[in-house]
C-alpha positions as CSV (number, residue, x, y, z in Angstrom):
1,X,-147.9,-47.4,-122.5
2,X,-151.7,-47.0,-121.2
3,X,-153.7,-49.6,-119.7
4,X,-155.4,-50.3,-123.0
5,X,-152.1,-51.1,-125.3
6,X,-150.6,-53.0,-122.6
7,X,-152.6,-56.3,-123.4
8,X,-151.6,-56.0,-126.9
9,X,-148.0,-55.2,-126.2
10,X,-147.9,-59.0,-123.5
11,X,-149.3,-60.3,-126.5
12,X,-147.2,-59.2,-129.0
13,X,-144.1,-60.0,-126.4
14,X,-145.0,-63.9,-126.1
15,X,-145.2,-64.0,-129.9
16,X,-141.6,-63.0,-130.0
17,X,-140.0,-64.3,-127.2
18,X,-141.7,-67.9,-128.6
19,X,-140.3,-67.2,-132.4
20,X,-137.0,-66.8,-131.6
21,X,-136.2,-68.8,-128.2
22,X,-137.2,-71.8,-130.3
23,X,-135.2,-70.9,-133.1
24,X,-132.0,-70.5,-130.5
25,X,-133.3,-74.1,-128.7
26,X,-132.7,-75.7,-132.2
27,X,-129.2,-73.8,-132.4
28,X,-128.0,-74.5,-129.1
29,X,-129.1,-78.5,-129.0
30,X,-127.0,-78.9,-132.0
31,X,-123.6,-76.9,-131.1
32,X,-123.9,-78.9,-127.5
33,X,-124.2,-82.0,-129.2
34,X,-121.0,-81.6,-131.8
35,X,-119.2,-79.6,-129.1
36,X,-119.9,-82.1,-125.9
37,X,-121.1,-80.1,-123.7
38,X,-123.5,-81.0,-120.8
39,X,-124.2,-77.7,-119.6
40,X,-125.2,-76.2,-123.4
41,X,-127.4,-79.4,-124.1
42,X,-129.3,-79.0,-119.9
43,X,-129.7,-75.1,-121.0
44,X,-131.4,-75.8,-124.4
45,X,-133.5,-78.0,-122.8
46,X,-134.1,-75.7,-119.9
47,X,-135.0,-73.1,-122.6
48,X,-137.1,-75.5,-124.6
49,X,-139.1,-75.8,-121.5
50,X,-139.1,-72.2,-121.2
51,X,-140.6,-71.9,-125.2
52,X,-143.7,-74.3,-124.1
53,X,-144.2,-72.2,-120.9
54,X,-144.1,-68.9,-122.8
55,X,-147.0,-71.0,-125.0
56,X,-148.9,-72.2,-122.0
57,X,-148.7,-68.4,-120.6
58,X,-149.5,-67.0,-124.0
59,X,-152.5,-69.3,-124.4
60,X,-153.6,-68.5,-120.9
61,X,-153.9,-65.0,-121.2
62,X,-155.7,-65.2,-124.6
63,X,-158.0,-67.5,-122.8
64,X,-158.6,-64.9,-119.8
65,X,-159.7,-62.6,-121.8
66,X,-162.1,-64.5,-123.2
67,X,-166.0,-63.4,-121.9
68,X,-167.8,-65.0,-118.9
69,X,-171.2,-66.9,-119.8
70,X,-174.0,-68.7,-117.6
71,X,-171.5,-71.7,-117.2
72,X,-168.2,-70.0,-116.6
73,X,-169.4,-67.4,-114.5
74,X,-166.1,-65.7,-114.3
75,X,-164.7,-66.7,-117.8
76,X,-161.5,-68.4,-118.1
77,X,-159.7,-66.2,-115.9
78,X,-158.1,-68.4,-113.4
79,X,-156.6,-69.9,-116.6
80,X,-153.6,-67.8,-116.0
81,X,-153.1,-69.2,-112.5
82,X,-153.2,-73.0,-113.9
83,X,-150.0,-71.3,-116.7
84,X,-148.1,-70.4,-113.9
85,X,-148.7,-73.9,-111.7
86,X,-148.1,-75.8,-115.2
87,X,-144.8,-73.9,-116.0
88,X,-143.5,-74.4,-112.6
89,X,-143.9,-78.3,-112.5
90,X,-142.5,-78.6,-115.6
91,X,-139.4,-76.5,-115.1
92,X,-139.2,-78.6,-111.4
93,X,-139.3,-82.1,-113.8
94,X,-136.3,-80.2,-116.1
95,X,-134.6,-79.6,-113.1
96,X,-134.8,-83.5,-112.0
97,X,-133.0,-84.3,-115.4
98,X,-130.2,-81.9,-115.5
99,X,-128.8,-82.9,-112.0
100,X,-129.2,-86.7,-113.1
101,X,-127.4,-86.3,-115.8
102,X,-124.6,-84.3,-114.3
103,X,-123.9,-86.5,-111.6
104,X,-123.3,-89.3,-114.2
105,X,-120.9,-87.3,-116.1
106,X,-119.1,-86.6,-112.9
107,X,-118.0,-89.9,-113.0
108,X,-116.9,-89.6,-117.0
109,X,-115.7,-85.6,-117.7
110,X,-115.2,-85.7,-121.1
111,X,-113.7,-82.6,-123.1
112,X,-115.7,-79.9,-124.7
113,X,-115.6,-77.3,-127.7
114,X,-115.2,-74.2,-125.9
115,X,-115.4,-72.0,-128.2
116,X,-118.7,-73.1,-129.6
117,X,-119.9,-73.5,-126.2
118,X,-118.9,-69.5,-125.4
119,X,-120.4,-68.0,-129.1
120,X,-124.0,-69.8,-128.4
121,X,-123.9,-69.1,-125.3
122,X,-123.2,-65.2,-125.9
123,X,-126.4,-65.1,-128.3
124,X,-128.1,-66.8,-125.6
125,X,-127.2,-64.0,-123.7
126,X,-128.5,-61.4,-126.1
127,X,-132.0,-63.6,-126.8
128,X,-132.5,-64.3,-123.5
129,X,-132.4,-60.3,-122.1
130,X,-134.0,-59.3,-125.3
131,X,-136.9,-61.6,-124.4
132,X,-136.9,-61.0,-120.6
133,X,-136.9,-56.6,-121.5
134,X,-140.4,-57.5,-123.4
135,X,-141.8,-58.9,-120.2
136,X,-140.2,-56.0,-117.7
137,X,-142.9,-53.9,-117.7
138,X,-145.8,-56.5,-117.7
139,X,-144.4,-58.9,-114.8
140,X,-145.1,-56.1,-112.6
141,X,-148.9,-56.6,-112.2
142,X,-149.4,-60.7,-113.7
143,X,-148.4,-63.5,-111.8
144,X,-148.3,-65.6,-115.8
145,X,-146.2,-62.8,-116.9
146,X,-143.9,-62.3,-113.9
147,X,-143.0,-66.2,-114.4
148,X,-142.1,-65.6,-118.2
149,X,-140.2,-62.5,-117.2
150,X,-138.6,-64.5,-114.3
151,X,-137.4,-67.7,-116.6
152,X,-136.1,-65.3,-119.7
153,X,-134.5,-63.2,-116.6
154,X,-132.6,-66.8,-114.9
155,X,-131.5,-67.7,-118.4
156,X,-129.7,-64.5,-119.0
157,X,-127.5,-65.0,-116.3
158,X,-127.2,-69.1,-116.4
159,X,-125.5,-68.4,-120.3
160,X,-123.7,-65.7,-118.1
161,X,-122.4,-68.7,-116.3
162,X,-122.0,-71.2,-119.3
163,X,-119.7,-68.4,-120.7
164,X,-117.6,-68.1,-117.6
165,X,-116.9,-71.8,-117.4
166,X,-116.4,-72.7,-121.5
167,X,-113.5,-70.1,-120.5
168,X,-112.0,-71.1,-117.7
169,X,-112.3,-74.8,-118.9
170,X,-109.9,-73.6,-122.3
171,X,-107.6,-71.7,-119.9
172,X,-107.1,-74.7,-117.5
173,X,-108.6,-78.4,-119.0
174,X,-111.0,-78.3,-116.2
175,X,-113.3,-80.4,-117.7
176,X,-115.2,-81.5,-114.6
177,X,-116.0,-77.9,-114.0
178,X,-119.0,-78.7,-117.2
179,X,-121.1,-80.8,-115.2
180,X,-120.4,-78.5,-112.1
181,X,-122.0,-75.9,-114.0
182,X,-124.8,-78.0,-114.9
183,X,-125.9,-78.5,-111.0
184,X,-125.5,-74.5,-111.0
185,X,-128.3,-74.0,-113.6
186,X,-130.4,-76.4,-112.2
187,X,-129.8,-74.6,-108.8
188,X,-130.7,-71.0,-110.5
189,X,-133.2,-72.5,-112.0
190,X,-135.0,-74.3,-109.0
191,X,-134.5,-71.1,-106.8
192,X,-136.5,-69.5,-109.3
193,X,-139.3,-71.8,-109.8
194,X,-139.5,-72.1,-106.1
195,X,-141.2,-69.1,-105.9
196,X,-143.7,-69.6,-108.6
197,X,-144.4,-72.5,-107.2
198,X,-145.8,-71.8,-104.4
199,X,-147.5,-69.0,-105.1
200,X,-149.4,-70.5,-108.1
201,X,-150.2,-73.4,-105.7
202,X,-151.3,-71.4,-103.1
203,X,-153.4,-69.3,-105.9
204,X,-154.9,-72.1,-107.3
205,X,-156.2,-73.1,-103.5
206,X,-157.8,-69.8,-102.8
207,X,-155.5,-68.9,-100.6
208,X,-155.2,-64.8,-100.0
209,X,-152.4,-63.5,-102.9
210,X,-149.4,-62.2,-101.0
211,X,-149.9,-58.3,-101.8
212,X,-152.9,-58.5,-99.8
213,X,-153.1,-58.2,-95.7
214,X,-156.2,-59.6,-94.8
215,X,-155.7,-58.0,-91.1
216,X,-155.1,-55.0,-92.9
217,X,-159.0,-55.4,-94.8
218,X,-160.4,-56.6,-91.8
219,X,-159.0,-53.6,-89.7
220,X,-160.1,-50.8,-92.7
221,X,-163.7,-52.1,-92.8
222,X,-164.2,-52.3,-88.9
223,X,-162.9,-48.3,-88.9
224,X,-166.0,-47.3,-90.9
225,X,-168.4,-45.2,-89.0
226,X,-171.7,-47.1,-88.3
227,X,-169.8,-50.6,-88.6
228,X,-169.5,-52.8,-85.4
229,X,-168.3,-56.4,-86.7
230,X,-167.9,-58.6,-89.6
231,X,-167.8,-61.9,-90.5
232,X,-167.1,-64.1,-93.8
233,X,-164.8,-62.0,-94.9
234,X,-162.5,-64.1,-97.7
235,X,-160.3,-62.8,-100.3
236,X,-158.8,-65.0,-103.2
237,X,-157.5,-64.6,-106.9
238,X,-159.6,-65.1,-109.8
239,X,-156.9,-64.8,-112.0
240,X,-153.2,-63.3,-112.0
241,X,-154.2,-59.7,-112.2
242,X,-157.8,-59.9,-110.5
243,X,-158.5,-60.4,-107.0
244,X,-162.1,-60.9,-105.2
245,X,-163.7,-60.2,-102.2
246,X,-166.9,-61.5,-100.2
247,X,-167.9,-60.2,-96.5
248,X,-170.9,-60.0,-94.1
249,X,-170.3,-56.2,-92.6
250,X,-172.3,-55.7,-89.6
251,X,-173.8,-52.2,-88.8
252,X,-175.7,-50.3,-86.4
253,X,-178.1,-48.8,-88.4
254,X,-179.3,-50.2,-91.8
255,X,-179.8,-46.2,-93.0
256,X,-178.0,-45.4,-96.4
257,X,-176.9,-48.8,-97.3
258,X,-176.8,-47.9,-101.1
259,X,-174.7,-45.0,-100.0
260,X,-172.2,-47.1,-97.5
261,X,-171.7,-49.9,-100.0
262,X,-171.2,-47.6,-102.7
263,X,-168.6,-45.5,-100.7
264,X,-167.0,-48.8,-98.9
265,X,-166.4,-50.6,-102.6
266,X,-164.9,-47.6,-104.0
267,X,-162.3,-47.4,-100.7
268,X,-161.8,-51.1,-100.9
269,X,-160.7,-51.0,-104.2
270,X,-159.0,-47.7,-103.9
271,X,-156.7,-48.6,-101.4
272,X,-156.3,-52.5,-102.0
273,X,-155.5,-54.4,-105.2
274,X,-158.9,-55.5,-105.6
275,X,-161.5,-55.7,-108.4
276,X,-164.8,-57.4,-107.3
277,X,-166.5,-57.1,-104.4
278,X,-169.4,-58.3,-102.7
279,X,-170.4,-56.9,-99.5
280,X,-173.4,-58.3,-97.4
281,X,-175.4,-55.6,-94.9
282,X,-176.6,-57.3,-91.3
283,X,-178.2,-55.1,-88.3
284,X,-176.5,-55.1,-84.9
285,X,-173.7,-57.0,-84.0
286,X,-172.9,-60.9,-84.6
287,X,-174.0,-61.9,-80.7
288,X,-177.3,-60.4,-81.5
289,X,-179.9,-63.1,-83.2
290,X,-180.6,-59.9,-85.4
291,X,-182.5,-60.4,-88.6
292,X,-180.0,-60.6,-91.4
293,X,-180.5,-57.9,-94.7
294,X,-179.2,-58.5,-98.1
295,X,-178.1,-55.8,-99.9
């Protein structure tokens, strides 16, 4: 898949993975309801939650590819960020409710249809991979499609889990083993918002995304010939899949500067995961009260 279907194919993926998780959010609500059981009616609404983040992240990424104008200088690209920070809060508040409600039946274990619990939880095996597959190659490079992928990925093996217990509740009348299980997806599921969490938060802040070493920018810019110091230098996300960068380079000689910021862009972007730069030219180093050049 090139570059230029692979928009198309996210796109197509979120259409899907909406479609048919809903559907099995309306199928799994109603079997946990006849059959009683706490840990089918938390993972329906952990996947409902899951259907309007696929929508936030589906929306988002529409939105980011939306074109800039003289208001929204960079578009709506840090849309996608915002997805991610949304999906994660409301996954945390999902989390809050399973483990309330667990506790509470802990106190009451009541018996549940374990058979119906194991057949919806099977297809929510086989919806749940299906979806997280479309989102495999995509989560890769997006931080919006990486949390989709991530969700679809945690549900897979939470009906894993559902499976396990609707079985060895039959083979043993277990029953308190249901709301046990409940605390376990709401476990899986914090451990994997976690993440998400923090680094949409962190995103949304302007803080440096993790696959970037700042020392590591710093160090490659200071090991070009004719440069002696820099200042400035910041690096921050504009959206899930685009990072910028803005520095104050200081050189020795202001000779060639179309030629040195041509050549240092190109090895910035070459050999970091980086896609706008803006590089500012000064004469001499920063003790120097040199006069300042714009380039």
């Amino acid at each position: 898949m090139t570059d230029a279907q692979q928009p198309q194919q996210i796109k197509r993926a979120f259409k899907i993975g909406i479609v048919i998780n809903l559907i099995f959010v309306a199928v799994e609500a109603a079997f946990g309801l006849t059959a009683n059981s706490l840990s089918l009616i938390a993972d329906a609404g952990h996947n409902l939650s899951d259907v309007l983040g696929l929508l936030v992240s589906w929306i988002a990424l529409l939105l980011s590819q939306r074109q800039r104008d003289k208001f929204r200088t960079y578009g709506y690209k840090r849309s996608s960020i915002l997805a991610a920070l949304f999906n994660a809060v409301i996954l945390l508040v999902a989390v809050g409710g399973i483990i309330l409600e667990a506790l509470q039946r802990f106190s009451n274990p009541q018996p549940v249809a374990e058979n119906d619990v194991m057949l919806v939880a099977f297809i929510g095996i086989l919806i749940n991979g299906g979806t997280a597959l479309l989102f495999m190659k995509g989560q890769q490079r997006d931080l919006n499609v990486k949390g989709a992928f991530l969700h679809m990925a945690a549900d897979t093996l939470v009906s894993v889990g559902v499976v396990i217990a609707a079985l060895i509740i039959k083979l043993t009348n277990w029953f308190w083993l249901d709301p046990v299980m409940s605390l376990l997806i709401a476990l899986v599921i914090f451990s994997g918002t976690w993440g998400l969490l923090k680094e949409s938060l962190n995103l949304s802040l302007d803080a440096v995304p993790k696959e970037i070493d700042l020392a590591a920018v710093e160090a490659f810019i200071l090991q070009q010939a004719t440069v002696v110091d820099l200042h400035d230098l910041h690096i921050w996300a504009i959206s899930t899949t685009e990072n910028a960068l803005t520095v104050h380079v200081c050189r020795s000689t202001l000779a060639e500067n179309n030629q040195f910021l041509a050549e240092l862009d190109h090895q910035l972007i070459k050999k970091f995961p980086l896609n706008h730069i803006t590089i500012q030219v000064e004469l001499g180093k920063l003790a120097d009260e040199s006069v300042s050049h714009s380039i």
